[in-house]
Biotite code that builds the C-alpha atoms (Angstrom):
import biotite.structure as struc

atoms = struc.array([
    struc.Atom([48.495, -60.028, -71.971], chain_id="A", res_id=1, res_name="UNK", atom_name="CA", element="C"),
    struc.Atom([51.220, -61.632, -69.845], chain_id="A", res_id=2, res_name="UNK", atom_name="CA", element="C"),
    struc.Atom([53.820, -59.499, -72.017], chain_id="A", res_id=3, res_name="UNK", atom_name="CA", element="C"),
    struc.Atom([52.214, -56.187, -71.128], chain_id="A", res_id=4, res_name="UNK", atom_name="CA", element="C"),
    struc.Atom([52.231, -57.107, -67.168], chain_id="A", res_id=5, res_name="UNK", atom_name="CA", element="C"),
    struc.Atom([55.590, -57.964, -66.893], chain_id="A", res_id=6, res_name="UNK", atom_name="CA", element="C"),
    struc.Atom([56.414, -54.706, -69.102], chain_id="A", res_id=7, res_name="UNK", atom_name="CA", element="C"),
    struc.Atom([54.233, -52.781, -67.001], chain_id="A", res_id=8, res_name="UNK", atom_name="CA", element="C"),
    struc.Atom([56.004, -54.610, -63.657], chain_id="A", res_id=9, res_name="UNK", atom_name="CA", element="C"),
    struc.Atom([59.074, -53.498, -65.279], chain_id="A", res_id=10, res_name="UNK", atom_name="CA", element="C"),
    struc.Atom([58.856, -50.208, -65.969], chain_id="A", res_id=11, res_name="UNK", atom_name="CA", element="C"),
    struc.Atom([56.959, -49.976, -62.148], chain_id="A", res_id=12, res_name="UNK", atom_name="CA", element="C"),
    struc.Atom([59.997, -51.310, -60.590], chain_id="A", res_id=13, res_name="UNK", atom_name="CA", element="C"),
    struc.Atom([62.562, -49.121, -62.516], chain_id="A", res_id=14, res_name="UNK", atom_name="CA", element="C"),
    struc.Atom([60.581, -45.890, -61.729], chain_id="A", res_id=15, res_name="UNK", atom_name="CA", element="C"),
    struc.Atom([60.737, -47.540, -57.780], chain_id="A", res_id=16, res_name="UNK", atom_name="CA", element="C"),
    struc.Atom([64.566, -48.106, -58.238], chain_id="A", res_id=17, res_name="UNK", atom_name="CA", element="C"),
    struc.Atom([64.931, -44.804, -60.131], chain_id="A", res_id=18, res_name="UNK", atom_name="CA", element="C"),
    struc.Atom([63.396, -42.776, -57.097], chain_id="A", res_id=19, res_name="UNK", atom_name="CA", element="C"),
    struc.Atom([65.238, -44.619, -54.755], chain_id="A", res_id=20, res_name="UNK", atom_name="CA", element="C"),
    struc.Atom([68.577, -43.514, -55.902], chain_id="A", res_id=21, res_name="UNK", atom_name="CA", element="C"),
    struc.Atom([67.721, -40.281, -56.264], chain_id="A", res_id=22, res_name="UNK", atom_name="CA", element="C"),
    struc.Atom([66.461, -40.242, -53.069], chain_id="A", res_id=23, res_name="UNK", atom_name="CA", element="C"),
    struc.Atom([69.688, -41.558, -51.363], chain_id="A", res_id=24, res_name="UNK", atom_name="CA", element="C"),
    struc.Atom([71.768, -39.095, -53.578], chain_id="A", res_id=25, res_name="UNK", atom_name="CA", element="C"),
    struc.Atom([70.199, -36.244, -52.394], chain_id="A", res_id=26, res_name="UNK", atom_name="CA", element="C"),
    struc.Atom([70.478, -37.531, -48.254], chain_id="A", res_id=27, res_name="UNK", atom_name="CA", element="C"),
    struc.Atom([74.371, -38.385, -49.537], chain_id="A", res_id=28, res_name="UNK", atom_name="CA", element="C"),
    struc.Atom([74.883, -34.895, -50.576], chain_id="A", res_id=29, res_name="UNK", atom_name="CA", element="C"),
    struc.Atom([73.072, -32.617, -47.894], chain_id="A", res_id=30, res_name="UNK", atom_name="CA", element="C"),
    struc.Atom([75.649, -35.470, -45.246], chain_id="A", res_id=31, res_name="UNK", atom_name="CA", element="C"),
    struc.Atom([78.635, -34.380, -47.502], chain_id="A", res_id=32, res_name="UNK", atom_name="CA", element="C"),
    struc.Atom([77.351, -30.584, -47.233], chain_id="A", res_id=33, res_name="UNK", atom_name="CA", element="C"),
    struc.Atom([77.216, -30.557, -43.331], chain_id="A", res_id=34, res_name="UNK", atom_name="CA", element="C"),
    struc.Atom([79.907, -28.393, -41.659], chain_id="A", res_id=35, res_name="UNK", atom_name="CA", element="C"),
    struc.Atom([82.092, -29.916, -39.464], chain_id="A", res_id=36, res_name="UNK", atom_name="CA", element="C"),
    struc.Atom([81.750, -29.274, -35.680], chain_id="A", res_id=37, res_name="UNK", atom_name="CA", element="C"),
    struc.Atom([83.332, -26.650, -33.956], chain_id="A", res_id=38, res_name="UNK", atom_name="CA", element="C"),
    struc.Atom([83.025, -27.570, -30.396], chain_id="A", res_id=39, res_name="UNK", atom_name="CA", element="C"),
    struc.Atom([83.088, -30.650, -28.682], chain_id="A", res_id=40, res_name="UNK", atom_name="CA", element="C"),
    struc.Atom([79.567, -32.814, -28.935], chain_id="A", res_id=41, res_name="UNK", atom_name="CA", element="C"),
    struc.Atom([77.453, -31.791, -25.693], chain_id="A", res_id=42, res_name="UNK", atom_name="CA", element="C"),
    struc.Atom([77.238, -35.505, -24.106], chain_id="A", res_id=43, res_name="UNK", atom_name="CA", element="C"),
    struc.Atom([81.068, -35.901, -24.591], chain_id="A", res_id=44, res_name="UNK", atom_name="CA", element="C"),
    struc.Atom([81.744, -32.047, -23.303], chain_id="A", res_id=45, res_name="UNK", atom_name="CA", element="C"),
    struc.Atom([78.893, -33.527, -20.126], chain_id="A", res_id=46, res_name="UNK", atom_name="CA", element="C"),
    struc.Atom([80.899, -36.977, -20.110], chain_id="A", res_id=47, res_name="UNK", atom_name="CA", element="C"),
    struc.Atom([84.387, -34.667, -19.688], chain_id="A", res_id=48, res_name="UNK", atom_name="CA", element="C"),
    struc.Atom([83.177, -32.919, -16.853], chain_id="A", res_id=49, res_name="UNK", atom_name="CA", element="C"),
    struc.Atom([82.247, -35.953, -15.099], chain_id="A", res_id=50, res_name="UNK", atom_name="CA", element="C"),
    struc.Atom([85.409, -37.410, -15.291], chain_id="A", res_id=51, res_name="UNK", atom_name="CA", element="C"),
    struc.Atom([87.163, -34.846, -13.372], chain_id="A", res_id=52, res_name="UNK", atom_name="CA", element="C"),
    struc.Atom([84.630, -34.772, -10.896], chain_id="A", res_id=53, res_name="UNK", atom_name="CA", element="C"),
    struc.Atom([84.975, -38.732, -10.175], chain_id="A", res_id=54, res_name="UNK", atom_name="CA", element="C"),
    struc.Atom([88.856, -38.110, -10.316], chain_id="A", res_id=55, res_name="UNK", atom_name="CA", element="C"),
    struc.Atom([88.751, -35.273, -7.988], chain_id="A", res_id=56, res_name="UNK", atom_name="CA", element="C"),
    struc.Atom([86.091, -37.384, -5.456], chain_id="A", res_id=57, res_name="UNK", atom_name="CA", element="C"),
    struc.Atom([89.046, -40.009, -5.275], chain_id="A", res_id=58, res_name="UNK", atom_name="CA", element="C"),
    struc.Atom([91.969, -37.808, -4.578], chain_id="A", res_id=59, res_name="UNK", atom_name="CA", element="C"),
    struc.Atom([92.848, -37.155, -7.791], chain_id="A", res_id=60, res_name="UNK", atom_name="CA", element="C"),
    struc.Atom([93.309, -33.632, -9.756], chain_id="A", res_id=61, res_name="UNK", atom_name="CA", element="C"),
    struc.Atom([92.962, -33.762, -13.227], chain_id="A", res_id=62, res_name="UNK", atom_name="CA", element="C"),
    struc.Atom([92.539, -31.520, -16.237], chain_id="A", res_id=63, res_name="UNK", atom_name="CA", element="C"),
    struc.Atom([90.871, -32.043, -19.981], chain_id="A", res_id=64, res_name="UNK", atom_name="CA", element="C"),
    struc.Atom([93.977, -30.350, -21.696], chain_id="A", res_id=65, res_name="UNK", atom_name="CA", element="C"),
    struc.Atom([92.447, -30.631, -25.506], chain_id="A", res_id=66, res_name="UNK", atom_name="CA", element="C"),
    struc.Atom([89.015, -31.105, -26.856], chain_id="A", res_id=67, res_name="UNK", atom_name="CA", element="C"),
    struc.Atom([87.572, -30.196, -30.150], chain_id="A", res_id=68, res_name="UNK", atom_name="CA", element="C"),
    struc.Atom([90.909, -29.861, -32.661], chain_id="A", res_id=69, res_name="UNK", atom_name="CA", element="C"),
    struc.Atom([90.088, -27.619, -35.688], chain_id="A", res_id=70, res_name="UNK", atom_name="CA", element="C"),
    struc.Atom([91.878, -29.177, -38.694], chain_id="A", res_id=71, res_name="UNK", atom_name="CA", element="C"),
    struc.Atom([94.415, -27.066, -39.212], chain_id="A", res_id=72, res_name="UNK", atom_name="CA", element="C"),
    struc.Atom([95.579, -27.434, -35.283], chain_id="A", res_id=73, res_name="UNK", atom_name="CA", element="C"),
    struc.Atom([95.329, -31.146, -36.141], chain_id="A", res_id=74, res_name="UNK", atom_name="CA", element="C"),
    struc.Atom([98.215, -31.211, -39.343], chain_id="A", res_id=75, res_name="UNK", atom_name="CA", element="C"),
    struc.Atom([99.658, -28.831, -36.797], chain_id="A", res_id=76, res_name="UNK", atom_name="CA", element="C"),
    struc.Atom([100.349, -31.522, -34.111], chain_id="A", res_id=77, res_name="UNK", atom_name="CA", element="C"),
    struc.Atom([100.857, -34.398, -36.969], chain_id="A", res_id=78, res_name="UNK", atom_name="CA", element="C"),
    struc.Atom([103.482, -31.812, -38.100], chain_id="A", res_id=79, res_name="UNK", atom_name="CA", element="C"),
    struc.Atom([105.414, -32.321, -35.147], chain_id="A", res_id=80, res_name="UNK", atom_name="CA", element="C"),
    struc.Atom([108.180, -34.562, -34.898], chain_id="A", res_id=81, res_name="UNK", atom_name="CA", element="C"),
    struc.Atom([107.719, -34.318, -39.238], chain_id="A", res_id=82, res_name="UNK", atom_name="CA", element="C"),
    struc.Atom([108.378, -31.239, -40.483], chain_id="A", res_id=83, res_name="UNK", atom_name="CA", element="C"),
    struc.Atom([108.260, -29.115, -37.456], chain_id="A", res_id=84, res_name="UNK", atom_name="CA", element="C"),
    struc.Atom([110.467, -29.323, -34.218], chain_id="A", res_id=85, res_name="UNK", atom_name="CA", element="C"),
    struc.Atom([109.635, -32.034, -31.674], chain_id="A", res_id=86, res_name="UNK", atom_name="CA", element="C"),
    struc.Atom([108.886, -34.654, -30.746], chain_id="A", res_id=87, res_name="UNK", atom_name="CA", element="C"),
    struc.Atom([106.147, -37.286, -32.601], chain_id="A", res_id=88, res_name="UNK", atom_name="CA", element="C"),
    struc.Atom([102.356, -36.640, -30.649], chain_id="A", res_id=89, res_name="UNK", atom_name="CA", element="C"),
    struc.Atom([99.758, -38.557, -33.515], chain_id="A", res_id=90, res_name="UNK", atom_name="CA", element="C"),
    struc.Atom([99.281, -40.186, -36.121], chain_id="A", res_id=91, res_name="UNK", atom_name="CA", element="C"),
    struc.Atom([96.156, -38.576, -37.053], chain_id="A", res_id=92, res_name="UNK", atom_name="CA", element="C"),
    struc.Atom([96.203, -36.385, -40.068], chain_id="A", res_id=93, res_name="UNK", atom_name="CA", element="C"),
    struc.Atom([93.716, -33.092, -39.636], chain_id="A", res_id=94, res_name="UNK", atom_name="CA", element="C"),
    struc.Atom([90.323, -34.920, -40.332], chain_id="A", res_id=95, res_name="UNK", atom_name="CA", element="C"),
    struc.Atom([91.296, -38.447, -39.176], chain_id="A", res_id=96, res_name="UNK", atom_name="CA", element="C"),
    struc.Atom([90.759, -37.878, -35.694], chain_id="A", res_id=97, res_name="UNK", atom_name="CA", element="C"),
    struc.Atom([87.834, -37.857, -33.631], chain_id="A", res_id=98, res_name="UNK", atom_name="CA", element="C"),
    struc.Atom([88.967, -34.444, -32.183], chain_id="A", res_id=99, res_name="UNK", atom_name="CA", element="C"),
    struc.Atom([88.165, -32.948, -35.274], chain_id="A", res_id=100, res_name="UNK", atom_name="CA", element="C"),
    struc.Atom([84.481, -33.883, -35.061], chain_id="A", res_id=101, res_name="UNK", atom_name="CA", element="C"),
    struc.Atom([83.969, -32.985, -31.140], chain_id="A", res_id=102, res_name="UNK", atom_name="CA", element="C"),
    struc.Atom([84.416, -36.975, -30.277], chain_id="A", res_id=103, res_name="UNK", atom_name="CA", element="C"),
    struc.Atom([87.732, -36.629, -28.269], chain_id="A", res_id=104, res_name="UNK", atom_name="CA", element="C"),
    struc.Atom([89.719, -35.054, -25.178], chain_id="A", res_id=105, res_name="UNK", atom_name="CA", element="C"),
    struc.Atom([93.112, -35.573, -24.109], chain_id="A", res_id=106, res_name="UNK", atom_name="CA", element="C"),
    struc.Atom([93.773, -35.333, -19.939], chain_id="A", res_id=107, res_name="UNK", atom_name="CA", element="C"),
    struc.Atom([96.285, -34.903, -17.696], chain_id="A", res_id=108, res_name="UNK", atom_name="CA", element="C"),
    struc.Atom([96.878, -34.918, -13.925], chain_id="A", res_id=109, res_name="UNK", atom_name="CA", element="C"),
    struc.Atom([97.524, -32.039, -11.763], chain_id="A", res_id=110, res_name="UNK", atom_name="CA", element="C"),
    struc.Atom([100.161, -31.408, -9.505], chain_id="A", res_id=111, res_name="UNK", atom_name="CA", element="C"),
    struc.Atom([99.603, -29.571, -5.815], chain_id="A", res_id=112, res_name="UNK", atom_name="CA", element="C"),
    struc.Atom([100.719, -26.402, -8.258], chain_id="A", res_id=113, res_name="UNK", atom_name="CA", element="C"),
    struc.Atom([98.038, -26.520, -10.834], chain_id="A", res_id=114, res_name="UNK", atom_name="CA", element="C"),
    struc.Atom([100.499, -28.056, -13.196], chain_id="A", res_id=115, res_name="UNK", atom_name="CA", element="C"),
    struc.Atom([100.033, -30.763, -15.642], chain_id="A", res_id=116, res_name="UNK", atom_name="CA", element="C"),
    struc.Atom([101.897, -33.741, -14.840], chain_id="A", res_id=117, res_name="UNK", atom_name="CA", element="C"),
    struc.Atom([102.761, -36.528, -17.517], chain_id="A", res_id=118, res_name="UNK", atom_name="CA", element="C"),
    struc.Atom([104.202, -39.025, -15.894], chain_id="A", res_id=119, res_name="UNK", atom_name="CA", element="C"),
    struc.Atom([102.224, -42.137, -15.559], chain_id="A", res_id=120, res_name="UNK", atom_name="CA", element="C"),
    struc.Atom([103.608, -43.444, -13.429], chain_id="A", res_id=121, res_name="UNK", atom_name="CA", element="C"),
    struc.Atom([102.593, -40.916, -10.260], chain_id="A", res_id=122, res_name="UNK", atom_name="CA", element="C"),
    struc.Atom([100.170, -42.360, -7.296], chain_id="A", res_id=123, res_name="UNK", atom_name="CA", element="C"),
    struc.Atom([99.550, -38.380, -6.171], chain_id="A", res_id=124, res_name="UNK", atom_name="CA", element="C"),
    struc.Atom([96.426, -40.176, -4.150], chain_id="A", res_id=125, res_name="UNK", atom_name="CA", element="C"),
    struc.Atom([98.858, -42.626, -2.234], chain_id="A", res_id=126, res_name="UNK", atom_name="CA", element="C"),
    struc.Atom([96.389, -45.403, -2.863], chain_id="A", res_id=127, res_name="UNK", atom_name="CA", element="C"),
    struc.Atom([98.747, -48.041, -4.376], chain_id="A", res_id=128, res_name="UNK", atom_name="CA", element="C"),
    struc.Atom([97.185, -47.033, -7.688], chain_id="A", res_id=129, res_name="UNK", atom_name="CA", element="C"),
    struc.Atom([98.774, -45.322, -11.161], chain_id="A", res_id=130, res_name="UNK", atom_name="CA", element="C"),
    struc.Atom([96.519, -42.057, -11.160], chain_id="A", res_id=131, res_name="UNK", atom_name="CA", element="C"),
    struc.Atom([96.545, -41.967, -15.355], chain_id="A", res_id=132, res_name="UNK", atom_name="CA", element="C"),
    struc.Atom([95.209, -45.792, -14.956], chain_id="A", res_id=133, res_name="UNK", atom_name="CA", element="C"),
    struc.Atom([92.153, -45.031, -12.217], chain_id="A", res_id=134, res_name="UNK", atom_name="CA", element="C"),
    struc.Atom([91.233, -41.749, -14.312], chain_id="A", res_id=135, res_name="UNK", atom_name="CA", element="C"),
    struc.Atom([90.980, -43.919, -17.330], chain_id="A", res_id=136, res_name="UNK", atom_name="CA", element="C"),
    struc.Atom([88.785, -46.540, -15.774], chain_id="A", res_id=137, res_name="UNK", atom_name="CA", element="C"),
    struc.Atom([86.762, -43.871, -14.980], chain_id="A", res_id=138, res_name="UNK", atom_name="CA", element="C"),
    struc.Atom([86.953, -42.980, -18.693], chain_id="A", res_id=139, res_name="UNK", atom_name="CA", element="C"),
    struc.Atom([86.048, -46.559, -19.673], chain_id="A", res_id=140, res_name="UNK", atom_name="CA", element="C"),
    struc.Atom([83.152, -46.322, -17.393], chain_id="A", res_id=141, res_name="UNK", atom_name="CA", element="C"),
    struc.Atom([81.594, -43.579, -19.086], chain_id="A", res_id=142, res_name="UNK", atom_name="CA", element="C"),
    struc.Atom([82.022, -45.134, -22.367], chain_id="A", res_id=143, res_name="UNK", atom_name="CA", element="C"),
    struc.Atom([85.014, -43.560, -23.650], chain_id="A", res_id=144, res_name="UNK", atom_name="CA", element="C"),
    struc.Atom([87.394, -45.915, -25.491], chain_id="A", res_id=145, res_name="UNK", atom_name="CA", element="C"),
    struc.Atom([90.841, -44.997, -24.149], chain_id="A", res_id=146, res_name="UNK", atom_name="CA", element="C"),
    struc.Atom([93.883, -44.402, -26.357], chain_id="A", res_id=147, res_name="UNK", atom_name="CA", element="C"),
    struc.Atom([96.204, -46.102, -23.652], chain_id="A", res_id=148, res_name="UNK", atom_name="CA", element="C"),
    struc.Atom([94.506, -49.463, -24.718], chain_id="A", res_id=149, res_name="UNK", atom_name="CA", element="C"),
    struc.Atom([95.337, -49.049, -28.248], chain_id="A", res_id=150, res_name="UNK", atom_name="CA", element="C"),
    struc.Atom([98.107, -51.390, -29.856], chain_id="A", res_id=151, res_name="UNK", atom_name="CA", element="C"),
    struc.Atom([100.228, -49.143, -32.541], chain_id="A", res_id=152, res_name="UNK", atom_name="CA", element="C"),
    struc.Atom([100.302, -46.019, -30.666], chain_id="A", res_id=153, res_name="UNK", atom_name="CA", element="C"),
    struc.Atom([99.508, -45.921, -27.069], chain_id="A", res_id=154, res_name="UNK", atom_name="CA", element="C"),
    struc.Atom([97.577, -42.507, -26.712], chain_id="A", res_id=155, res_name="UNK", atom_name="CA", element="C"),
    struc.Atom([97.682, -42.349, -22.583], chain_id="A", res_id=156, res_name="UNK", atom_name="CA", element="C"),
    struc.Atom([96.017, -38.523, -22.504], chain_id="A", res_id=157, res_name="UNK", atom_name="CA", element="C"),
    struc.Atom([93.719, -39.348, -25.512], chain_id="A", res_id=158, res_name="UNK", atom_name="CA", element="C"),
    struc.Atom([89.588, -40.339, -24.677], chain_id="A", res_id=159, res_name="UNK", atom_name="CA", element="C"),
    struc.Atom([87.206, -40.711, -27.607], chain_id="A", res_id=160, res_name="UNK", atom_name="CA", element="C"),
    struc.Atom([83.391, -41.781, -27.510], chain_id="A", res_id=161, res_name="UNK", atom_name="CA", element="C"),
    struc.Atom([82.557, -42.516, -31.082], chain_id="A", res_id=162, res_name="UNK", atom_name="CA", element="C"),
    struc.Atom([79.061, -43.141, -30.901], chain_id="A", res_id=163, res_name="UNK", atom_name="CA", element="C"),
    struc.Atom([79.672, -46.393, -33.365], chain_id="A", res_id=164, res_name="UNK", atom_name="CA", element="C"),
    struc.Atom([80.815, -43.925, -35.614], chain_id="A", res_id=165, res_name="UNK", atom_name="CA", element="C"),
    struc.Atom([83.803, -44.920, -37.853], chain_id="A", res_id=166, res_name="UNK", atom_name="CA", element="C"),
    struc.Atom([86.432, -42.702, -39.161], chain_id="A", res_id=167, res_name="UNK", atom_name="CA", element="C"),
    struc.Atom([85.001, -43.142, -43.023], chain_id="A", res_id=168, res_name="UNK", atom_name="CA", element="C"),
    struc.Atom([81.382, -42.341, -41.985], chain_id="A", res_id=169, res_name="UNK", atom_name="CA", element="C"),
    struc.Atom([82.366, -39.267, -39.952], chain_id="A", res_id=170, res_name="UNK", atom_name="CA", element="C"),
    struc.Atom([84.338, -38.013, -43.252], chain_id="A", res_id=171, res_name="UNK", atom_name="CA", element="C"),
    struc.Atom([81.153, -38.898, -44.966], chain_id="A", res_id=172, res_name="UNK", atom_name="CA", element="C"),
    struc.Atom([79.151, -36.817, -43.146], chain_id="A", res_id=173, res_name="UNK", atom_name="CA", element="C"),
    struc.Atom([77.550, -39.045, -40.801], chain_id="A", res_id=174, res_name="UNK", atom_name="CA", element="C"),
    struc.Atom([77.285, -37.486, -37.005], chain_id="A", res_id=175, res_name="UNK", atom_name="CA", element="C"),
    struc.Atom([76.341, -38.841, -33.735], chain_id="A", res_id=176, res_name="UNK", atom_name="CA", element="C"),
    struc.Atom([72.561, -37.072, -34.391], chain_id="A", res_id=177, res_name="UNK", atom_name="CA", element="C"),
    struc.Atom([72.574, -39.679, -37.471], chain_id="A", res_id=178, res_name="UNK", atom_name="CA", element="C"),
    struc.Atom([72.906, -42.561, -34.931], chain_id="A", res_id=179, res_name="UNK", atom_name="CA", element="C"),
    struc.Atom([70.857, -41.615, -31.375], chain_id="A", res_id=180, res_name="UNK", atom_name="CA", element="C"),
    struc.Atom([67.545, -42.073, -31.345], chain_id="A", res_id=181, res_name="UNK", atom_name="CA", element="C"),
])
């Protein structure tokens, strides 16, 4: 008798383990099947907007230059500096950064012109303050992680809210939807 419970607890717990994995195969593949954004993710396109308007209400004039990056724009810009004139501007292959998934912006400052200004360096505000600096504290604030903190490759322009979201489980499919509640 105790041999035909255990075989029966066996066989219960395969068929459990069995369904289980198929189960998580078939979430696995319909993540994997997802297409990749094409625009940048509504609470970092709201987030954006923000952050100019702080910038402006302190004097400042600033611009989101680059949002969403399509892949092929992406090897377009790692290109540079490589294989195609200029000078070196990432180290992101198309689909290892979080401008391909709608996660990212890159900003500049605006001269009295309209222009965009890269030096950071400029106190346009006369306040005793870098501009690029106070606009990315006002980045920080609103969650963004700012490339200009980064160690290898100081990104100054570059913002990205991940959402937790590593590189790997973006790839895998995984999107900030996955993660909010």
């Amino acid at each position: 008798m105790k041999r035909l419970f255990w075989a029966i607890a066996i066989i219960a717990a395969v068929l459990v383990l069995f369904v289980w994995v198929q189960r998580e195969l078939e979430f696995r593949a319909e993540r994997l099947a997802r297409p990749l954004p094409v625009e940048l993710h509504p609470i970092v396109a709201e987030k954006s907007q923000e952050l100019i308007r702080r910038a402006e209400a302190i004097g400042i004039d600033a611009a989101v230059t680059e949002g969403f990056r399509s892949i092929e724009r992406q090897n377009e810009l790692y290109a540079q500096g490589r294989t195609a004139p200029g000078g070196i501007v990432t180290y992101a292959e198309g689909g290892e950064s979080y401008h391909n998934y709608g996660l990212a912006i890159d900003f500049a400052l605006l001269d009295e012109n309209g222009d965009a200004v890269w030096d950071i360096e400029r106190d346009g505000n006369d306040n005793g303050e870098r501009d690029w600096f106070e606009v990315a504290a006002i980045g920080k604030e609103l969650g963004f992680e700012w490339g200009g903190d980064w160690e290898r490759f100081r990104d100054y322009p570059h913002l990205q809210l991940t959402f937790g979201l590593s590189m790997r489980e973006l790839k895998n499919g995984w999107r900030p939807e996955d993660t909010m509640e």
